[in-house]
N, C-alpha and C positions, 0 to 999 in steps of 0.2 A: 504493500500500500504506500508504504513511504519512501520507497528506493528511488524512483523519478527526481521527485524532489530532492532527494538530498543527490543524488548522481548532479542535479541543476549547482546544485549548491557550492559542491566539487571541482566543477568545472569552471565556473565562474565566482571569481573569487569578490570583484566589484559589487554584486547581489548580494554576499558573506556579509562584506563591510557594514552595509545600506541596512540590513537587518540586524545585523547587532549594533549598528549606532542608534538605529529605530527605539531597539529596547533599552539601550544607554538613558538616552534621552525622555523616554517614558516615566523609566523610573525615577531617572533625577529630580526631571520638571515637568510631573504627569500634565498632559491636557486632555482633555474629552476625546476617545478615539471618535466618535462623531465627528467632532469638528476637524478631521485631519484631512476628508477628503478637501475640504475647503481651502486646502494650502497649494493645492494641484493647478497649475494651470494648464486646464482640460480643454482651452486651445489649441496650443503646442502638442499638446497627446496626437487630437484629431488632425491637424496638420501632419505630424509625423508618419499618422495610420496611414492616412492618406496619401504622404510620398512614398511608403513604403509597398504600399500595394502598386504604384502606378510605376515604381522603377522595375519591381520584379514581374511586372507585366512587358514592359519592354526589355528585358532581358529573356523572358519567355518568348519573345516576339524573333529573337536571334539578329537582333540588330546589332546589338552589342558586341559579339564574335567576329560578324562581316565588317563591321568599323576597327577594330583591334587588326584583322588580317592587312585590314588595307593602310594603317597607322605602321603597322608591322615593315612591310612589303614595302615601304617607302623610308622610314628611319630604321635602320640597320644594326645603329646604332645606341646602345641602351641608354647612356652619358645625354643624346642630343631625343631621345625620346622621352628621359624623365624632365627636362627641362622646357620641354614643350606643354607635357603634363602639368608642371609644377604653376608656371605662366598660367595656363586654362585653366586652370582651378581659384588660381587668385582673381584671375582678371572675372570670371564668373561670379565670385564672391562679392562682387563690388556693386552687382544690382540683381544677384539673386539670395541674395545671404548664406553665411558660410558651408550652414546646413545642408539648405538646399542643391548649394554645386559638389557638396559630398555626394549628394545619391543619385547625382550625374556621374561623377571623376572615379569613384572607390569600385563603381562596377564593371568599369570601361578598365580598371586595373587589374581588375579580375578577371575579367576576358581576355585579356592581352598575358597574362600567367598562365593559361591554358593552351594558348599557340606558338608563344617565345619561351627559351631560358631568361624568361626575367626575375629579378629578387624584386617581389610581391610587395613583398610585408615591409621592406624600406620605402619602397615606392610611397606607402599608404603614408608611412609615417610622415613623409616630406608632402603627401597631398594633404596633410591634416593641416600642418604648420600654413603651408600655401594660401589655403581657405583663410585661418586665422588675421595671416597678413593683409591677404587681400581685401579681408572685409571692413579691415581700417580705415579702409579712403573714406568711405558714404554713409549718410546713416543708412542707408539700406540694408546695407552690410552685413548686420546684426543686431539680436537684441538690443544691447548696451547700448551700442551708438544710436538707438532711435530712440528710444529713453532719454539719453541726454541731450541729442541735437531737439528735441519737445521740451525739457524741461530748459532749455538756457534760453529757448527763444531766440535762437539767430538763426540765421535765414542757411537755406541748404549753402549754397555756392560758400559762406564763411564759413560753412562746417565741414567742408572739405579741405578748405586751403586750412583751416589751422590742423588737419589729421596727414593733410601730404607730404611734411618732410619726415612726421613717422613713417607711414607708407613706404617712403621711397628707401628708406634705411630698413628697413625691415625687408623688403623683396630684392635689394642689393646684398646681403648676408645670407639671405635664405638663396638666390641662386647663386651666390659663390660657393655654398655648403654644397649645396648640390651638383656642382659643376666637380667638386671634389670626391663626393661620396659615391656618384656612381663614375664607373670610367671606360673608355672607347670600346668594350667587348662585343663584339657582334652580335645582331640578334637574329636568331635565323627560324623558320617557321619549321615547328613538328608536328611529327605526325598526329597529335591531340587535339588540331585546332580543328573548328565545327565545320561538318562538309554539309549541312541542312542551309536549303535557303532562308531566306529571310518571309517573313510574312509582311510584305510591304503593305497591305492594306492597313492593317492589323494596327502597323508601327507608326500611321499616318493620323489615324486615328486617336491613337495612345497620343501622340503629340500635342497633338491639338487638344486631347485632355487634358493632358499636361498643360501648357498655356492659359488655358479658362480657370482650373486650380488654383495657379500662382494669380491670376488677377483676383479670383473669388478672396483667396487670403487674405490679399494686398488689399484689397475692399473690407475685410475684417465679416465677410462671409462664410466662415470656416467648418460649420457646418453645413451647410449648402454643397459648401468645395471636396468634401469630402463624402457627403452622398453621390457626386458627380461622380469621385472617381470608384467608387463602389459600385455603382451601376455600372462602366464604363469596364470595367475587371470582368464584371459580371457576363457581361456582352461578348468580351473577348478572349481574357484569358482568365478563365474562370478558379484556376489553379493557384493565380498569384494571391488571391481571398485567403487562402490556408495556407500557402509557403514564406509567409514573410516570419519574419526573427521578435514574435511576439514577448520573448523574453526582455528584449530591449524596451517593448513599450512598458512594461512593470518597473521594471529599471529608472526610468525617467520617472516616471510616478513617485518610484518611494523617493528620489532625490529631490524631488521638488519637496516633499515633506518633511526629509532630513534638512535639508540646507534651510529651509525656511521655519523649522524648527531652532535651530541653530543659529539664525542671524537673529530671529527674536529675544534670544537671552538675554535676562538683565545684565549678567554678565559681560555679555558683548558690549552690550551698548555703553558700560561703565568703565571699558578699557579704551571702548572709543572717543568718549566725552573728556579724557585726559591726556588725548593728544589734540595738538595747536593746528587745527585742519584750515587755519588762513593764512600758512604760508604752505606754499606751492611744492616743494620738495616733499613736505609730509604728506599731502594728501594723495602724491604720487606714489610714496612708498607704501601707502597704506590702502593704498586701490591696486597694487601689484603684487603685495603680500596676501592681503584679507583674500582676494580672487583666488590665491593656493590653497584654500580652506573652505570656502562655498560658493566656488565659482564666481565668474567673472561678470555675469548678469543681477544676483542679489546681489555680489561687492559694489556694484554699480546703483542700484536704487538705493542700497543701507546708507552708505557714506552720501547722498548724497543729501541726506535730513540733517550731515553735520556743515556740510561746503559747497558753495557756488562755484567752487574755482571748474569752469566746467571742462577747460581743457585737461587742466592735470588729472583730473577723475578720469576724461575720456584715452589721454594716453596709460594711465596707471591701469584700467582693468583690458585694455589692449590686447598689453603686456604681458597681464596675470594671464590670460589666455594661455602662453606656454608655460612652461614648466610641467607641474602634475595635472596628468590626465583630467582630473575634474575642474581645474582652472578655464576648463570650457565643455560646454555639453557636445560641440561639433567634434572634441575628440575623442570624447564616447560615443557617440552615431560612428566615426571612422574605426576602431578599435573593433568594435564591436560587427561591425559589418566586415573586417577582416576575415573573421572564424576559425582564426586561433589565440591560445593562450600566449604565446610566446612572443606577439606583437606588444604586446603589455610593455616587458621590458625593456624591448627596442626601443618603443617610443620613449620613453624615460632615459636613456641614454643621449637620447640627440634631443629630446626638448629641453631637459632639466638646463645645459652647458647654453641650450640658444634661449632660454629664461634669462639666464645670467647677464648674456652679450647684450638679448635687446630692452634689458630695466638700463643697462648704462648706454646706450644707446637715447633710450625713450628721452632720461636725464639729460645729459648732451643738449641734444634737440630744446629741450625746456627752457633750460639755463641762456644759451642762444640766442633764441628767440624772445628771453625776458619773461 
């Protein structure tokens, strides 16, 4: 009866955490389990559901493998392929949010590990990072940045030129890393890649669901957007309804309950009320640290009930974005869409060092610019 679950448990050790902080947090500072689904923002669920079903439909569709072949067939090369990659995923980021060009980028990376000797699970790691940078320019970007460019009241065009000379240092580091970590090795097609055509109707269709989705969102119609694409699976690829990675939606779930359990502490609030959040270096360090502890979208609304400074809060939770995995939810959707364990620590190895590089970075930039 109980082997599933705990097999889940085993295997995914993020879900371990999530619930035993659950019960940490209950016990210390019970609140009403009633009132917990109320912590959930059961937008983002549905949005999620809904990209999830609509990309493993077009992966069903075999678009994915015949675009990878021809990606393949044309850069040969793994160095000038992951850099192409690394590019399209930030530049995507910048008016589809970092999320969203994960569950474009991570599957097209996965299709392309089944027809080249490519290393998958570095790839992912460097499309995680990629998104994050990318989504720096805009608010569109990301949560965080449409939070704050709403709450400072300046107009979009100023809230990109004050995030662009982040941007531009963050995507100059990220492909010089990447110019290093992969290198010239041929890529050459085997015999594993898909020899099924593609369902062009299918994929035409999926598209242009796709499209109406992201406006329905964008309109803040998200459930509407997400019976679209349920119906829309329904019609076509009726399989991607049951093969999507349901365990992630739980996941986000309880982290919205955790983290938001956790940024409500008096606690909290009473370490943060004794630091001096109107000068600009602290509230930078403390919107790049606090985002290592409950991600970079709470660090971004908590702090922002202490400081107006709204650039330094907007580069400081950026930033928090790398380092640990939960410093952003877009690198648990990438990790987790990987489907293994072992990507975990990889990605910890090259975000933790490119944490370090872009807080003195982000600083720099700050000081600079005054």
């Amino acid at each position: 009866m109980f082997r599933r679950p705990w097999a889940a448990l085993r295997r995914d050790p993020v879900l371990t955490v999530l619930l035993l902080a659950l019960v940490v947090l209950q016990t210390g500072w019970p609140r009403p389990w009633a009132s917990l689904p109320g912590l959930v923002d059961w937008q983002t669920i549905l949005t999620l559901t809904g990209l999830l079903w609509l990309t493993k439909a077009v992966e069903l569709s075999g678009f994915l493998d015949w675009l990878a072949q021809r990606l393949v067939s044309r850069l040969r090369n793994e160095r000038m392929l992951a850099l192409l990659m690394v590019g399209f995923a930030a530049g995507l980021a910048t008016v589809l949010t970092n999320d969203v060009a994960l569950f474009v980028v991570v599957p097209l990376a996965l299709s392309l590990a089944r027809i080249a000797p490519l290393r998958v699970e570095r790839l992912i790691v460097f499309l995680a990072l990629a998104v994050n940078a990318g989504s720096t320019l805009t608010p569109l970007g990301n949560p965080q940045n449409l939070f704050l460019w709403q709450a400072s009241g300046t107009s979009f065009a100023l809230f990109v030129a004050w995030m662009a000379p982040l941007a531009a240092g963050l995507m100059l580091l990220l492909l010089a890393l990447t110019a290093v970590a992969f290198d010239a090795r041929p890529l050459h097609l085997s015999e594993r890649g898909a020899r099924h055509g593609v369902a062009w109707r299918h994929f035409a269709l999926l598209a242009a669901l796709f499209a109406a989705f992201i406006v329905l969102t964008d309109h803040h119609q998200v459930v509407w957007a997400c019976a679209l694409a349920a119906a829309g699976c329904l019609a076509l690829q009726r399989r991607a309804l049951r093969a999507i990675d349901w365990l992630l939606l739980l996941i986000f779930v309880l982290m919205f309950v955790v983290l938001r359990l956790l940024a409500g502490l008096p606690e909290v609030h009473a370490q943060l009320a004794r630091i001096d959040l109107s000068v600009v270096s602290h509230v930078y360090w403390s919107a790049a640290l606090v985002s290592q502890v409950i991600s970079n979208v709470p660090a971004a609304i908590l702090l922002a009930e202490y400081s107006h400074q709204w650039r330094a809060l907007a580069y400081g939770v950026s930033v928090g974005g790398f380092g640990f995995a939960v410093g952003s939810l877009a690198n648990l959707i990438a990790l987790r869409m990987a489907g293994t364990t072992r990507i975990w620590w990889k990605f910890h190895m090259v975000s933790i060092p490119f944490f370090i590089a872009t807080t003195l970075i982000g600083l720099g930039v700050l000081r600079f610019i005054g």
